[in-house]
C-alpha positions in Angstrom: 0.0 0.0 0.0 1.4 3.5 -1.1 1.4 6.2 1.6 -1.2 8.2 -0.1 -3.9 5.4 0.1 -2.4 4.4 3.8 -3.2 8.4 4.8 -7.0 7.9 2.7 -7.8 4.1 4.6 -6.8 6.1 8.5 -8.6 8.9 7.8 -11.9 6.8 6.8 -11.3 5.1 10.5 -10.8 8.0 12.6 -13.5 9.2 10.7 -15.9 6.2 11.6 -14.8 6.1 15.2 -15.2 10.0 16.1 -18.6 9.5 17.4 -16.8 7.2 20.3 -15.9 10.5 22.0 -17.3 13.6 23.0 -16.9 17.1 21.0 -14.0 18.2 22.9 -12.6 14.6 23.5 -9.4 13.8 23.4 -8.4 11.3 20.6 -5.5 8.9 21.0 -2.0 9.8 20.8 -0.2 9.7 17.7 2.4 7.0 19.3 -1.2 5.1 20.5 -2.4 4.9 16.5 0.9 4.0 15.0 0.4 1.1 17.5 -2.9 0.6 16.5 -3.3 0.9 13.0 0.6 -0.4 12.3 1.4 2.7 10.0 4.3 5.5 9.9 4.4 8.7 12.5 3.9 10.6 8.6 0.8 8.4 7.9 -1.0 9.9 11.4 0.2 13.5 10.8 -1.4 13.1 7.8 -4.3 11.5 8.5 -5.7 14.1 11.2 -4.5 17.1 9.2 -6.9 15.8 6.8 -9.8 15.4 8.9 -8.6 18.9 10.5 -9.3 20.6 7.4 -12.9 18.7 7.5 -13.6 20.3 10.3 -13.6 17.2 12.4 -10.9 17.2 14.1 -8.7 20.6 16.4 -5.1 19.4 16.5 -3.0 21.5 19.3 0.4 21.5 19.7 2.1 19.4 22.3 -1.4 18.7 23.6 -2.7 16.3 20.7 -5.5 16.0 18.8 -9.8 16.4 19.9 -12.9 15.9 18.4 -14.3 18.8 16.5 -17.3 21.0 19.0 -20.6 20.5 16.8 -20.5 22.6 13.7 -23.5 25.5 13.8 -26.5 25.3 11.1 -24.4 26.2 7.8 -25.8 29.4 6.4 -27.8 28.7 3.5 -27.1 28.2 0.2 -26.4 31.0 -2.1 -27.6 31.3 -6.1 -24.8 31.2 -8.6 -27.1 30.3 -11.4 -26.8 33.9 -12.7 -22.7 32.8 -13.7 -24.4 30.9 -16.2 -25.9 33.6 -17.9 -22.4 36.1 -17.3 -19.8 33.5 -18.7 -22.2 33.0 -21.5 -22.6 36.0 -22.7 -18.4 36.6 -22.2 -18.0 33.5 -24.4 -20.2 34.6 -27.1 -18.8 37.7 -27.5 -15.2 36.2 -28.6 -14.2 35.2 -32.3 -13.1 31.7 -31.0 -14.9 30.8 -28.0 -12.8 29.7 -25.0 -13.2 26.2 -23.6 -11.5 25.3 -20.2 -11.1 21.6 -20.5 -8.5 20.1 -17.8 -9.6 16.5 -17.9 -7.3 15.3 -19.9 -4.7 16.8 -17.7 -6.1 15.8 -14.8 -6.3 12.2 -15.9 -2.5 11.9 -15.2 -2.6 14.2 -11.8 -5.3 12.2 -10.1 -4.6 9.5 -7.8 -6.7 6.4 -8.7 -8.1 4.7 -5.9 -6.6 2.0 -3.0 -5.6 -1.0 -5.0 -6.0 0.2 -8.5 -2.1 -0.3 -11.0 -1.5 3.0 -12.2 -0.6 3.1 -15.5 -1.9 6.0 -16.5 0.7 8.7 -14.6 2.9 11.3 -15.7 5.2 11.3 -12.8 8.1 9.3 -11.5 7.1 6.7 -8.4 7.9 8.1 -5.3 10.7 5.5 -5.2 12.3 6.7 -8.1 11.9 10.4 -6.9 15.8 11.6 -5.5 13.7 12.4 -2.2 16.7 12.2 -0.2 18.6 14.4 -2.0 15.6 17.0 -2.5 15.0 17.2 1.0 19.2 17.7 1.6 19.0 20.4 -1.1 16.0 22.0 0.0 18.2 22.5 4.0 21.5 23.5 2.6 19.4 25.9 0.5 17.5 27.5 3.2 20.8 28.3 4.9 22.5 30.2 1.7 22.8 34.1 2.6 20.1 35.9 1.8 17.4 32.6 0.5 14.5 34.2 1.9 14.6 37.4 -0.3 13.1 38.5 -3.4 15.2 36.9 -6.4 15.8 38.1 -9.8 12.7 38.5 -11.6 14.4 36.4 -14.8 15.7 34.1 -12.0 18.8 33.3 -10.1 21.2 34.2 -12.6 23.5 30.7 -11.7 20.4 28.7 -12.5 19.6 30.3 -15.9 23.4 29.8 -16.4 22.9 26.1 -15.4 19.8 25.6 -18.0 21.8 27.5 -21.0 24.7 24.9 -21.0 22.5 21.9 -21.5 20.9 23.6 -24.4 24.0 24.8 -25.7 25.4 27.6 -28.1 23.9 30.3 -29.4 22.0 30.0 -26.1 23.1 32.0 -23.1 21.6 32.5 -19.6 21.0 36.2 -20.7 18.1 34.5 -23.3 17.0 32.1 -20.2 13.7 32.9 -17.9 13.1 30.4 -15.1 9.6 29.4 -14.9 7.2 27.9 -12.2 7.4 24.5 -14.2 7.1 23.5 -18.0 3.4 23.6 -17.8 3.5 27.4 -16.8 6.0 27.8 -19.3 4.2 26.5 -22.6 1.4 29.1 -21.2 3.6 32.0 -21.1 4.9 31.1 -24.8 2.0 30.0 -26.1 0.4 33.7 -24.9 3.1 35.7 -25.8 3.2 34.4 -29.1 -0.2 34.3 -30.4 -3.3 36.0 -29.6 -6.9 34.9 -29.0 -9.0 33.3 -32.2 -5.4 33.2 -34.0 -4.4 29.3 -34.9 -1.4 27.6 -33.5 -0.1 24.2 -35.2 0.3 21.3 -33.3 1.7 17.6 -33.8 -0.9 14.9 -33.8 -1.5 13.5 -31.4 0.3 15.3 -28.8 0.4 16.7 -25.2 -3.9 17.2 -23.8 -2.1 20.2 -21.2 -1.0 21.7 -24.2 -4.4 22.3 -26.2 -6.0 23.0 -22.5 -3.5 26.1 -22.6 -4.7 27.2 -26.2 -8.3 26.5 -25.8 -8.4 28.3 -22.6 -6.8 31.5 -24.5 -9.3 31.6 -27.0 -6.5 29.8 -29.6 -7.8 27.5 -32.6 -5.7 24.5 -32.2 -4.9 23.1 -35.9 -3.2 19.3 -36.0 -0.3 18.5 -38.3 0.1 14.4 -38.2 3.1 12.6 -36.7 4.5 9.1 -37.9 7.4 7.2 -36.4 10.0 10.1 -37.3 8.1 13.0 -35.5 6.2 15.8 -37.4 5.5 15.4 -41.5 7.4 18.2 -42.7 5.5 18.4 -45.8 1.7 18.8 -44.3 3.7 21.4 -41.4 4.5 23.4 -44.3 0.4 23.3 -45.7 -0.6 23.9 -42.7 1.1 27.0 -42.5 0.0 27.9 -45.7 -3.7 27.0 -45.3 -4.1 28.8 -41.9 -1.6 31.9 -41.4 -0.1 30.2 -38.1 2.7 32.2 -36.7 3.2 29.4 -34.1 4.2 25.4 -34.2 4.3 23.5 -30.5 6.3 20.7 -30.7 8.0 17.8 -28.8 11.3 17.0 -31.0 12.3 14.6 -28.5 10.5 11.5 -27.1 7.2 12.8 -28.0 4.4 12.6 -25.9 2.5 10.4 -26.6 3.9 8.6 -29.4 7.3 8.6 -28.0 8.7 10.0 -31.9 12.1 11.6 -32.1 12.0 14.2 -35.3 14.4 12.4 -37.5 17.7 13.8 -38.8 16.5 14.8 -42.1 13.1 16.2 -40.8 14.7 18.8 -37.9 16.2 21.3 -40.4 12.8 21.4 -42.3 11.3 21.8 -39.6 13.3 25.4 -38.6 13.5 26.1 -42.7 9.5 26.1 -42.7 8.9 27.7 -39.8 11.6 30.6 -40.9 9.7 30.9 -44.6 6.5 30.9 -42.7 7.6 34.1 -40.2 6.4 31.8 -37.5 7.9 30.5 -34.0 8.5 27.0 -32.8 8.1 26.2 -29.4 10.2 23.5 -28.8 8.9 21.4 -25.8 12.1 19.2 -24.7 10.1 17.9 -21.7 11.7 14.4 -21.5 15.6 15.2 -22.6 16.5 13.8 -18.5 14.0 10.8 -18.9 16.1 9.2 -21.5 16.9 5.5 -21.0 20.4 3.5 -20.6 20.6 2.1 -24.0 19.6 4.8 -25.6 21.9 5.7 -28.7 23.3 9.4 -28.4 20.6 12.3 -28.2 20.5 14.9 -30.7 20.7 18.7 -29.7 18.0 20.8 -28.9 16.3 22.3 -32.2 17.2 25.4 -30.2 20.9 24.6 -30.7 20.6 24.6 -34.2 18.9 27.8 -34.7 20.5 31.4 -35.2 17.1 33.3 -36.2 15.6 33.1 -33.2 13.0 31.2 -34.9 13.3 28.6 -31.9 11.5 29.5 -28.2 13.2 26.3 -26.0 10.9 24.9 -23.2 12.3 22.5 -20.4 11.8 21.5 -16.8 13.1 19.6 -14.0 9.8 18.7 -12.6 9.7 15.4 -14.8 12.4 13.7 -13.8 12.4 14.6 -9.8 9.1 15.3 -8.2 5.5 17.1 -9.3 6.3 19.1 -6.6 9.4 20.8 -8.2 7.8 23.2 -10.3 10.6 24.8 -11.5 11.0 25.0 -15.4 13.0 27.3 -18.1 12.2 29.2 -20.9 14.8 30.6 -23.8 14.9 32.6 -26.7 16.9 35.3 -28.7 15.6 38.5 -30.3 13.2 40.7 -29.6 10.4 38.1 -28.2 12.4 37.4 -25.1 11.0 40.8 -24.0 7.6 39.9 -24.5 8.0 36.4 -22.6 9.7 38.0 -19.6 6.7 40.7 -19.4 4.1 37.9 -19.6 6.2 35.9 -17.5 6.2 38.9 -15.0 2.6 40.0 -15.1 1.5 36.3 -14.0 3.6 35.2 -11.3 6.2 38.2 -10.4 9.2 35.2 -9.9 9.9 32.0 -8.5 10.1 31.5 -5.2 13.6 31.9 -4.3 14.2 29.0 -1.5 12.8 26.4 -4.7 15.6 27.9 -7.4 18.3 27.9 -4.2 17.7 24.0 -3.5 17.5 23.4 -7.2 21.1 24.5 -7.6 21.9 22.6 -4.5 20.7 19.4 -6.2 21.7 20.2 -9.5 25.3 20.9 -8.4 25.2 17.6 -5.9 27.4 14.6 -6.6 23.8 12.7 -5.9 22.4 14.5 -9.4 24.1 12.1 -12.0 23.8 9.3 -9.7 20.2 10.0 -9.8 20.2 10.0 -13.5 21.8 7.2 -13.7 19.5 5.5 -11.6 16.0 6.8 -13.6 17.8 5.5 -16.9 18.4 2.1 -15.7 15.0 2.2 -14.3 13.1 3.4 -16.8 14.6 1.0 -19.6 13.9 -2.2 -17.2 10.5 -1.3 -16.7 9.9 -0.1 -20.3 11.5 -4.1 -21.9 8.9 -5.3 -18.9 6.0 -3.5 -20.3 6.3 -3.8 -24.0 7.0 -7.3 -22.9 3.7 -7.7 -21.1 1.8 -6.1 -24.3 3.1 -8.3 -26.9 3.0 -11.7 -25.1 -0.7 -10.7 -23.0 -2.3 -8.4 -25.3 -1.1 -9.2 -28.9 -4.1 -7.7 -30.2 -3.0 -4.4 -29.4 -0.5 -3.3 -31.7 2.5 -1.4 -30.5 4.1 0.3 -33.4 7.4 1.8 -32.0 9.2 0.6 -28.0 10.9 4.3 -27.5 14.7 4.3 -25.6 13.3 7.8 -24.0 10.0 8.8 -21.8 7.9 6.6 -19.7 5.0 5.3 -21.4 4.1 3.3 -24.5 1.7 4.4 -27.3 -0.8 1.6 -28.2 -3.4 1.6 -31.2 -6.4 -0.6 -30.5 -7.9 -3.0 -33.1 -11.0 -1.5 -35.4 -14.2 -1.5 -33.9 -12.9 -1.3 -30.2 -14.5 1.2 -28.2 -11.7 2.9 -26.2 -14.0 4.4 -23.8 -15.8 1.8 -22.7 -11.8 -0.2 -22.5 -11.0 2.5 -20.5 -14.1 2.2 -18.4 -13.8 -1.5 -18.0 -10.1 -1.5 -17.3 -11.2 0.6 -13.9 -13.4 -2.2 -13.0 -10.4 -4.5 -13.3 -8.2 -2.4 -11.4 -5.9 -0.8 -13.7 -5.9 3.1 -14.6 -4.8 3.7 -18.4 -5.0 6.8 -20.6 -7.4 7.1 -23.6 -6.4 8.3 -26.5 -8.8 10.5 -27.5 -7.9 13.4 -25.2 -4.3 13.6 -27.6 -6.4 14.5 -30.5 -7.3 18.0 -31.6 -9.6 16.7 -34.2 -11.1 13.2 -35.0 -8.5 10.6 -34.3 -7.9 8.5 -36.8 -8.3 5.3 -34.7 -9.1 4.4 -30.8 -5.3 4.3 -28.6 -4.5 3.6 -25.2 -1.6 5.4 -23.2 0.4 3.2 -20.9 3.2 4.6 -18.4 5.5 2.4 -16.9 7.1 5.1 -14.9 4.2 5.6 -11.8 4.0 2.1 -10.4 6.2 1.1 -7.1 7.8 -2.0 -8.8 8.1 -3.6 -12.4 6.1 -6.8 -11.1 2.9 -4.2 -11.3 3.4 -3.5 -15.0 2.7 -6.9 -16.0 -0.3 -7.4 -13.4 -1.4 -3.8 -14.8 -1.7 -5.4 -18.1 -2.9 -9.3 -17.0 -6.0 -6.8 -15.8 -6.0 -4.9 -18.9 -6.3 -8.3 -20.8 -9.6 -8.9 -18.8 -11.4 -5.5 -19.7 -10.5 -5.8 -23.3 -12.0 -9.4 -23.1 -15.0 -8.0 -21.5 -15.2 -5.4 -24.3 -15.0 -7.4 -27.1 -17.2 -10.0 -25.6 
């Protein structure tokens, strides 16, 4: 049992057992329900902060925890129905209607319940988090001179120093902004870069967070098709043509979620295009730190190879340590680096300074490589397990490429196979896997699941993941 659903089963039996004591009672000590329930000191904290913030539970310090006083009549209930009518008539009034749509990223931030294989998160396992090394950073960090005051609004200028060498030359940390996490960044590009109703050109399938960000700006997402050697060159160029795009979002590297590295041939196309067009690329290079230990060498950023400024670079850390390290990068050259760093400004001032301070300390820790090291070897272990587990358990769903990068493998499912009701069913039998539909702008041309292999605690759950995945498709298909 993970500690999230360990926190989740303890709170559901304090819960159940508050009525055993008065309002005002005293609840047992936290040393008494480690006893009792057999789980960590960090499991109880946990568990009665939650129920704290229900309202159940008053936790005082060095006196322990008490039942909750009887909560007054709530007030009653106001009428928001009138929003209705107000965010209507805001919506109507735009060219291209804005549509806030987060459940495709949420599908890959929500915990599924006690029990169920996760194979449909985007993060590393806690286990392959460097959470040791984090928390050593994050000390050493809060004891640097001065780690408590107001940093650079570009950022510490020894991070953006430390993001500009792993891109490379013409790149220099005068053309880097540090951001609050890729996620933040691809919004701060993708706002700076086009305005609302305008179209912006994306690979298909590709990243659901990304179209959130353009259909919540009032953008027209337009798809340009992706095979096994990233984006085809020759419909980017139509597309540009056909719609007057000034911007192209891509994932050179590992794509998500076909796993596709643009081929050789294909990358200087791509900046050629994009350069005839007067458009930007923003180059998402989310994966660059997931890549895996037999993987042949990694070509260079698109941003490397680019002396126009055609090129706005997007990367982050958060990916390969922890959700919780929101700390990300954006670079360019020319003229639009202005306009990033005012958008960048107007939403979020800077980041915190005590998160870039411990990012430099684990950066610039021996601990760093050795934790690379350890999430390659990782990653390619449980990727040969997975692809393993598909072809000999579920031949029936084909699996065109086995990337040496990212964390999850791209599956189409057989005509006639209704992914929803797969993905439906596959609940039921206790696995959590990503449609494809949600990676689609437009009609996909076929039904696809998503499988990560980086979110479960041991390789053993990858092939019970899919054993259960090969009793929802049988219960499909009938």
């Amino acid at each position: 049992m993970n500690e999230s659903s360990s926190v989740v089963d303890l709170a559901d039996a304090l819960r159940n057992d508050l009525d055993r004591y008065s309002p005002g009672g005293k609840l047992p000590s936290s040393r008494a329900l480690v006893e009792r329930y057999r789980v960590s000191p960090v499991t109880v904290t946990r568990a009665l902060a939650r129920l704290a913030a229900e309202g159940l539970v008053v936790t005082r310090p060095g006196a322990g925890a008490f039942r909750a006083e009887r909560p007054s009549e709530p007030p009653p209930a106001g009428d928001t129905s009138w929003q209705e009518v107000s965010l209507s008539a805001a919506t109507a009034a735009e060219s291209v209607p804005r549509s806030v749509d987060a459940s495709g990223v949420l599908a890959t931030l929500a915990a599924p319940p006690a029990g169920v294989v996760e194979l449909n998160g985007g993060y590393l396992h806690p286990t392959l988090q460097p959470e040791q090394a984090m928390s050593a950073a994050l000390a050493r960090a809060g004891r640097r001179p001065g780690a408590w005051g107001r940093p650079p609004t570009e950022g510490l200028p020894e991070l953006r120093e430390w993001f500009a060498r792993g891109i490379g030359a013409p790149l220099t940390a005068a053309d880097v902004l540090i951001t609050a996490g890729g996620q933040s960044a691809l919004t701060t590009a993708l706002r700076a870069l086009a305005p609302p109703g305008a179209p912006v050109l994306v690979e298909s399938p590709t990243y659901p967070g990304l179209l959130a960000i353009a259909r919540a700006a009032g953008m027209r997402p337009v798809p340009v098709p992706v095979d096994a050697a990233g984006v085809r060159t020759e419909l980017l160029a139509a597309a540009f043509e056909a719609t007057g795009a000034r911007v192209f979002v891509c994932q050179p590297l590992f794509q998500n979620p076909t796993g596709a590295v643009l081929g050789t041939d294909r990358r200087p196309e791509v900046l050629r295009i994009a350069r005839a067009a007067g458009a930007f690329v923003v180059e998402d290079d989310f994966a660059r730190r997931l890549v895996h230990e037999d993987a042949p060498p990694l070509p260079r950023p698109l941003a490397a190879d680019d002396p126009d400024g055609v090129v706005v670079h997007v990367g982050s850390l958060t990916k390969v340590c922890s959700p919780s390290l929101r700390v990300g990068m954006l670079a360019a050259r020319g003229p639009v680096l202005e306009r990033l760093r005012a958008i960048h400004v107007v939403d979020s001032f800077f980041v915190p300074r005590p998160l870039q301070e411990a990012t430099l300390e684990l950066v610039g820790a021996p601990a760093w490589n050795r934790h690379l090291r350890t999430v390659a070897a990782a990653l390619r272990g449980r990727r040969t397990t997975l692809a393993a587990a598909v072809t000999g358990t579920l031949p029936e769903l084909a699996l065109p490429d086995v990337p040496y990068g990212g964390h999850h493998l791209w599956l189409r499912l057989p005509d006639g196979t209704d992914e929803l009701a797969l993905h439906s069913a596959a609940l039921r039998a206790g696995v959590a896997v990503a449609a494809g539909r949600p990676y689609y702008c437009a009609e996909p041309p076929a039904g696809y699941l998503r499988l990560s292999f980086a979110a479960v605690a041991a390789p053993a759950d990858l092939t019970e993941g899919v054993r259960r995945l090969r009793t929802a498709y049988d219960e499909v298909r009938g």
